[in-house]
N, C-alpha and C positions, 0 to 999 in steps of 0.2 A: 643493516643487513638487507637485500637484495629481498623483495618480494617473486619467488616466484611464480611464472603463468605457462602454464601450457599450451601449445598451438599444435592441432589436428588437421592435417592437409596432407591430401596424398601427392599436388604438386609440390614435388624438392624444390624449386626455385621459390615461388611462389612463399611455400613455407619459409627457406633460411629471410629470405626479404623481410615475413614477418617479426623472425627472432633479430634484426637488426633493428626494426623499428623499436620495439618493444623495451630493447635493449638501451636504447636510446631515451627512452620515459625512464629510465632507471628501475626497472624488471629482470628479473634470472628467464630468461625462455626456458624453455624443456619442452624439444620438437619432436613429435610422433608422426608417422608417415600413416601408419594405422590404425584405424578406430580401434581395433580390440585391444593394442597395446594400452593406451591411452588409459583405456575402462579400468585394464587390468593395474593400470599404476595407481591411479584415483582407488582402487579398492583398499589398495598397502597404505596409501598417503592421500585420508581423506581431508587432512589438514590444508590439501590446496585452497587458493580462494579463487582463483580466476583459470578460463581455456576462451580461446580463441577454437571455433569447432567449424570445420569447413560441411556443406549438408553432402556435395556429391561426393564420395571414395567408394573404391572397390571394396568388397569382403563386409566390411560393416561403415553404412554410409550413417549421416549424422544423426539421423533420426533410430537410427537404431542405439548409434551411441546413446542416444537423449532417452531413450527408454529405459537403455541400461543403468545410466543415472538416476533415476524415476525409481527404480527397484533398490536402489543402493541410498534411498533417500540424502538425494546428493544435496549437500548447501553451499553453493558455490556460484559467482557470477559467471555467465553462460554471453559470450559474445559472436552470435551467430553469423557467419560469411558464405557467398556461394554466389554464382553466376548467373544462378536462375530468376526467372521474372517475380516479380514483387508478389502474385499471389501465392507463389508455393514460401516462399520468406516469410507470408504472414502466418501461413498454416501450422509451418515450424513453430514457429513463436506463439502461437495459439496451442499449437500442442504442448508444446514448453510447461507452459501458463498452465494449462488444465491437470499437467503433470506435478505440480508445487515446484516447479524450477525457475530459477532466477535469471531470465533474460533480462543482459543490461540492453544490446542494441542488438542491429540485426543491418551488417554491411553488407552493398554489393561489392565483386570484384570487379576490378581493380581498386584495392584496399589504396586509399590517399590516407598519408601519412598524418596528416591534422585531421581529420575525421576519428581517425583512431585515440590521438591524442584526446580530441575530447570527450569520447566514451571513459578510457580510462581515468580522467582525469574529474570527471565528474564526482557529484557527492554521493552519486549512491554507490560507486565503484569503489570511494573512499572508504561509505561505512561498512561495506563487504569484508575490503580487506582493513579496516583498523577493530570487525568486530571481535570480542575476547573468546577464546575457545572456551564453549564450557560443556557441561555432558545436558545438552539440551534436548538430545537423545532420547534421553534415559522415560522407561516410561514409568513415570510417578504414579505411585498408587495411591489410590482413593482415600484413603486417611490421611497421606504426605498433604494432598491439595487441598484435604476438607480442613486439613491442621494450618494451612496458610492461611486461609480464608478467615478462620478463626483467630489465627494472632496477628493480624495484619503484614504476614509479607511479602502480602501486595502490594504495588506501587503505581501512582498514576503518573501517566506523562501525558504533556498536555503541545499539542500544535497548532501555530496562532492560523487563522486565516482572513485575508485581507481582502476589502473591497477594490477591484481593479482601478476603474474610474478615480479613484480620488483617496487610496493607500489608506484606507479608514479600518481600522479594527474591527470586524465584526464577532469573532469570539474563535474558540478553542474547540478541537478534538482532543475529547479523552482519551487516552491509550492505555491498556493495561499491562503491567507487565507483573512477574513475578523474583523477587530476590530471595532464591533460592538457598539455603545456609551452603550448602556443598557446589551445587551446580550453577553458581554465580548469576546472572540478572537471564531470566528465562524469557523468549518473548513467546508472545501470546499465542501464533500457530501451535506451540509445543506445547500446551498446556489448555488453552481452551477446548479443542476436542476434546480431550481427556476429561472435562467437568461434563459434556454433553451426554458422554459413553457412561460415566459414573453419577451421572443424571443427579449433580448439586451445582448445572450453570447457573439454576433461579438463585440459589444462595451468590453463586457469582456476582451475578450484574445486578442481586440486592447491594451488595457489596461497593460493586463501580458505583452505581447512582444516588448512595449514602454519604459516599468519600466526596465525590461531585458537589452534590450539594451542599456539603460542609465547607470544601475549601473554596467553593466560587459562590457563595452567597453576598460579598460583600464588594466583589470585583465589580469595579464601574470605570470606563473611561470615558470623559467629558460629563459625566452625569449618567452615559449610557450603560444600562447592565450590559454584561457583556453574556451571547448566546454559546453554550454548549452542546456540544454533538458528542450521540454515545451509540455506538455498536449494539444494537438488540440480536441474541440467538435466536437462529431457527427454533430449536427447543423452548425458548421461552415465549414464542407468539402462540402456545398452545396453552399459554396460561387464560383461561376468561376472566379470573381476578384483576391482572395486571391494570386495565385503564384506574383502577377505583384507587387500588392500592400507591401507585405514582402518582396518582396525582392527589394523594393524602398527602404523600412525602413531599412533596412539592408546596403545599399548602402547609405544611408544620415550619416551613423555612420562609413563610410569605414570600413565594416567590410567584414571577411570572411565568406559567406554564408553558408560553410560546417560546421562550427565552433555552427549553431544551428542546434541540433536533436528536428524533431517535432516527439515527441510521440502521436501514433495510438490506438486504443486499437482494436481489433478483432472483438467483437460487432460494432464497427463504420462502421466497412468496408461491415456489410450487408446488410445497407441501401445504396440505391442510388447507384447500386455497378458503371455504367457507369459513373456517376457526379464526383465520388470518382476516381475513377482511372484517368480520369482527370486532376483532380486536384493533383494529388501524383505526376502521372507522370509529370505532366509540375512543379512544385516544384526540383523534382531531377532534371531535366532537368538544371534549374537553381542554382543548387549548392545546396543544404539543405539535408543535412541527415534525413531521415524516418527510426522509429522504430516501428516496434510491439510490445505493450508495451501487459502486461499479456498475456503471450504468452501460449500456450496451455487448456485457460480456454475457449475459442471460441467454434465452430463446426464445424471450415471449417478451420485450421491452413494450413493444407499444401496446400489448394486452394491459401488461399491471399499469402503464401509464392513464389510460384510460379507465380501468377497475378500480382503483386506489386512490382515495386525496392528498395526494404527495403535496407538497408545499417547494419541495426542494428536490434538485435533478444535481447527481454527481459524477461527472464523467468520468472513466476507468484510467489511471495511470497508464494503461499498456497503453492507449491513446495517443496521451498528452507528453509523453515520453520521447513518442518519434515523429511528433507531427511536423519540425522544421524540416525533418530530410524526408518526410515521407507524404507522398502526393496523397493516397488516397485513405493516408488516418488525419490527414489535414481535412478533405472533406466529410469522413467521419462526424469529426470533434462539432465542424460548423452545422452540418446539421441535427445535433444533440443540439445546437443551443438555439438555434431557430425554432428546433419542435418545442423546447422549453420554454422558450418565447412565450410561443401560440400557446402553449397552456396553462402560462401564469405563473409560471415557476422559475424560484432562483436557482442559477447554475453554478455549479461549483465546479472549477476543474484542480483535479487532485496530482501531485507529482511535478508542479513546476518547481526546473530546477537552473532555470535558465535565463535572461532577459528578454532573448528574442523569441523563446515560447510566450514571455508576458505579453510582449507588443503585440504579436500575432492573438493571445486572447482578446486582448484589447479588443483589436482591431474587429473582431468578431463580434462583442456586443456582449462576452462572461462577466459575469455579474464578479466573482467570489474565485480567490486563487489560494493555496496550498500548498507546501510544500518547500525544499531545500534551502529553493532559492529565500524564504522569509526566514523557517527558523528551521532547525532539526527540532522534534520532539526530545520537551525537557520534564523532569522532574517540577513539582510543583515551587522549591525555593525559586529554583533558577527561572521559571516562568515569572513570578514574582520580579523579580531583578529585568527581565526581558522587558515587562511591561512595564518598570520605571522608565528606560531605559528610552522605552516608544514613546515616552510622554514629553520626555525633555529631548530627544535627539530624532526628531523624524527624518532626519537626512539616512540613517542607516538604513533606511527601506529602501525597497526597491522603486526605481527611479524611470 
């Protein structure tokens, strides 16, 4: 069956050209001349996964649509087109972004037909449209998520990340997800908030960093432990117990403290900045790797870079996404990793999904790469089986 995508363009030509190309990847088009039409279909059939959304039209231009998306908590891949100069395209896509909307790319026109192909054909256009509808909506209440938490049905999935230079494993992102008995596998925007608002995240990420350390205490490849990265809440940097308490846990598992990276995110670090430095600092203190995780999405990046003893710089997917076709998140991405250089920190870039995004890190001097192109985040078996897999077959890496 014919996935279809919608395309918003108030040029008629322009548009039908689009529903031929489209049509052509093996897609149903469904062409709207009109922002509001469009809204108002997305509101009846929110079941879409993909629109093609032009920013200039009369009556309601893109940006309005995109807000009206933003209100109708749209989950949908978002592939922005328009005439205009690159910085009003980033601003879109940045609004996007701040809105929880899902921009895969952001074309200029004259739309070339292989350009488009490989937006759609990408892996993250893939897992959009192959992800399961489930009421991920739904807002679960506070004893639904304290009753998960408690019988375990949470689940980790875990994402390899590889050293550029020389395709060397250096360890795994924890991911958390939730399998919900009714609402089938829940991902984590849908339900993390919801623990922060009903204030049991500290039970959470007690939780993730239990599971952690249970299944990857024993993981080694070549002799090497292998290192894990785990998402810390805003909410839980308010804890002053946390340094003492992790790293009991960490010690009950004889492990090496460095061997976990706590990913930060830049928003975290501007609440509570005295609580927070705190707690980071007496953390490093005790051995645990800190990263800044979406790094230059913030407003204060070279503040905390400077305030904070990060060990580790992660640069933001929206980046590393469009830096082949795009001049100035190409010089972005390079100077994330030059400043990172100069301050002694390893660089990770997140969302590679491509070859010639890897050569281009390469060619930059990225320490640390992420994303599609290695593995999709798996369950803990199938990470099991991945990592045999890496030990006797290293041709399947990337190359």
């Amino acid at each position: 069956m014919e996935q279809p995508l919608a395309i918003v363009d108030d040029e008629s030509e322009l548009g039908h050209l689009l529903c031929e190309m489209v049509s052509r990847e093996g897609f149903l088009p469904l062409y709207f001349k009109h922002g509001g039409a469009f809204v108002e279909y997305y509101r009846n059939n929110p079941e879409l996964k993909l629109v093609i959304l032009d920013l200039i039209m009369p009556e309601k231009d893109g940006i309005e649509v995109l807000r009206s998306l933003a209100e109708l908590n749209a989950d949908l891949g978002i592939i922005l087109v328009s005439g205009c100069d690159d910085s009003i395209l980033h601003a879109a896509h940045r609004l996007a972004r701040e809105s929880s909307l899902n921009v895969l790319s952001s074309l200029h026109k004259p739309i070339r037909a292989a350009e488009l192909r490989q937006v759609l054909s990408s892996p993250t256009a893939r897992e959009i449209m192959n992800k399961e509808v489930s009421d991920a909506s739904a807002d679960f209440s506070r004893r639904e998520l304290f009753q998960a938490i408690h019988d375990n049905e949470l689940i980790l999935h875990y994402q390899p990340k590889l050293e550029i230079s020389n395709r060397k494993l250096v360890g795994f992102e924890a991911l958390v997800r939730w399998q919900h008995p009714s609402a089938g596998l829940v991902p984590p925007d849908h339900f993390i908030p919801l623990a922060e608002r009903y204030d049991i995240i500290d039970q959470l990420t007690d939780w993730v960093l239990r599971q952690v350390l249970l299944q990857l205490t024993g993981c080694q490849v070549d002799g090497r432990r292998l290192c894990v990265a785990i998402n810390l809440s805003v909410k839980t940097l308010t804890d002053l117990s946390l340094p003492e308490s992790l790293s009991q846990l960490v010690r009950d598992r004889f492990l090496d403290p460095s061997c976990i990276v706590l990913e930060i995110t830049e928003s975290a670090l501007m609440e509570r900045v005295t609580t927070v430095l705190d707690i980071l600092t007496r953390l490093r203190m005790k051995g645990f790797s800190l990263s800044i995780d979406d790094f230059g999405t913030g407003y204060s990046s070279l503040v905390q870079l400077h305030r904070i003893p990060f060990t580790e710089l992660k640069i933001d997917r929206s980046f590393i996404g469009v830096m082949k076709d795009d001049v100035e998140a190409r010089a972005i991405v390079e100077s994330c990793i030059l400043l990172g250089k100069k301050m002694g920190m390893r660089i990770v870039a997140e969302g590679v999904e491509d070859q010639v995004t890897w050569e281009m890190l390469e060619q930059m001097g990225c320490d640390v790469a992420q994303g599609f192109l290695i593995a999709r985040p798996m369950p803990y078996e199938q990470m099991m089986e991945w990592l045999q897999r890496y030990a006797n077959e290293p041709g399947f890496l990337p190359s």
